[in-house]
N, C-alpha and C positions, 0 to 999 in steps of 0.2 A: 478603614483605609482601603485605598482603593486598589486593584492587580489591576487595573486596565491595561497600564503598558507592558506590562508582559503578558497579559493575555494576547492582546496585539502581535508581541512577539512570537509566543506559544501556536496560539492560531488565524495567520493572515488571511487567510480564506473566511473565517467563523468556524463554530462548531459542526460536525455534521449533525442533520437531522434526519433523523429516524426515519426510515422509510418502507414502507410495508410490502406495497403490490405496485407495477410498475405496467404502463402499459407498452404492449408491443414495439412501437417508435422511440418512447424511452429507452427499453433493453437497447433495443438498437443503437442509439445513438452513443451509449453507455462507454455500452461493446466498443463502438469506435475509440473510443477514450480508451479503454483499458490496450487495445490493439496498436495504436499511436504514441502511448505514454513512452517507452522507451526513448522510442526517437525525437521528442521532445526534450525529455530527461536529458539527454546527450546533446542535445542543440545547446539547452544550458549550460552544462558542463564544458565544454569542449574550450572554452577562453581559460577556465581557471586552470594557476599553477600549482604545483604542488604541497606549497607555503599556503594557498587558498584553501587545501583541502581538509588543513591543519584548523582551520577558524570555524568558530561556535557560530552558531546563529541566533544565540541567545546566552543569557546569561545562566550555568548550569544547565545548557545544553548539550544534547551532540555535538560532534566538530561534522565539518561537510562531508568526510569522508565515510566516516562513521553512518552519519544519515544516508550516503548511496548503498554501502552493505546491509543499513536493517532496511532497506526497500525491497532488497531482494530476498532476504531473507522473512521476510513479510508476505510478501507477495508469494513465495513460494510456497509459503505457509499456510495462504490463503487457496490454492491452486490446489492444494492437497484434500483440503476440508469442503472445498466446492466439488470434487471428485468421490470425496467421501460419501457425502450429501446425495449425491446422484447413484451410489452403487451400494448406501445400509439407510437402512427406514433410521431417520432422526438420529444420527450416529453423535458422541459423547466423544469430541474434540478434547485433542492434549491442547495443551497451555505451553509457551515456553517465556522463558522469563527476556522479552528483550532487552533491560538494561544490562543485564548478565551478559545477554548475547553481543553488545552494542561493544563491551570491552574486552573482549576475547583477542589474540593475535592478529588474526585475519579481519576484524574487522577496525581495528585502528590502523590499519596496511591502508597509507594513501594512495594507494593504489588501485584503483577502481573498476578496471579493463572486464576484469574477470563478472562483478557483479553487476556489469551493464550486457555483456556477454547472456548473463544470468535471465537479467530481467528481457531480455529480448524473446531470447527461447521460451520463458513462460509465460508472455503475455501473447505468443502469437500464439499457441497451443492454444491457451487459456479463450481467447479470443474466439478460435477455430472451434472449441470447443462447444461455448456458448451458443455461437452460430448454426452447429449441427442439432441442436434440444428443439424439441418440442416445447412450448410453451406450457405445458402444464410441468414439465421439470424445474421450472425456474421457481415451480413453489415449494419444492422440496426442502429441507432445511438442516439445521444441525445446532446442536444442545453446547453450547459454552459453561462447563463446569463450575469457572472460578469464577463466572458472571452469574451464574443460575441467568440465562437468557437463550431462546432461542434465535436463531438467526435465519430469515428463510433466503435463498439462494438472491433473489431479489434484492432482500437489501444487501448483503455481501455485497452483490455488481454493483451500486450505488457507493456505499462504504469503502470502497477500495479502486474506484473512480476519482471520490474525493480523497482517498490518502495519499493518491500520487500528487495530484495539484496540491494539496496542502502540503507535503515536503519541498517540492520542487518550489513555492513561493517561499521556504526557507530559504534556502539557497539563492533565490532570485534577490533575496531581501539580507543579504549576510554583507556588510559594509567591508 
């Protein structure tokens, strides 16, 4: 039997692929992505009501709302391990449990003001960030425990370019 339509649902964009070493014009252009996703983010959101925010985007999915708080909560997460990356040789990342995270108070709050606030502030640092590295920093990397995987800062900027497009085609895709 087949998942196809809820893969479809699961992931509009496709799966991400793996990606190792990036070159210069890529970071670059990455970078722009990661710098601009907010304000994207918000271009979509901004029609939906608060009844909208309440709706899954898939069957035993997050509701919309939910998906804007684990982006930032994500992204933050990621922003921390990419600074980690950069300031302990091969540093051994905590894990947190997002679905945990996904139903906590604050983040079933349709209220979203705060976490686009959020994702703002960390993707311009993040961005700014990026931008100031020397390009042999971007090989630096960090140790995922509960994956036994390393992650070099490269594919991070790649992986978390596609996590925003791939949420936000939730949301673009939520009937």
């Amino acid at each position: 039997m087949s998942n196809a339509p809820l893969d479809a649902l699961q992931f509009p964009i496709g799966r991400f692929e793996w990606i190792d070493t990036l070159s210069a014009k890529e970071i670059k252009l990455l970078t722009q992505e990661i710098r601009n996703f907010p304000t994207a983010l918000e271009a979509v959101v901004q029609t939906l009501s608060p009844k909208d925010f309440k709706k899954k985007y898939r069957p035993r999915g997050w509701q919309i709302g939910q998906l804007i708080h684990h982006l930032a909560d994500s992204h933050m997460h990621c922003y921390i391990r990419f600074k980690q990356a950069l300031t302990h040789d091969t540093p051994a990342i905590m894990d947190y449990d997002q679905d945990q995270w996904a139903t906590l108070p604050d983040a079933v709050n349709v209220d979203i003001k705060s976490s686009l606030m959020i994702l703002k502030g960390v993707h311009q640092r993040w961005a700014n960030l990026i931008e100031s590295l020397d390009p042999q920093k971007m090989k630096r990397q960090y140790y995922h425990p509960s994956r036994d995987k390393y992650y070099p800062l490269t594919t991070v900027l790649a992986l978390y370019a596609w996590h925003g497009k791939h949420h936000m085609a939730h949301i673009q895709n939520t009937p």
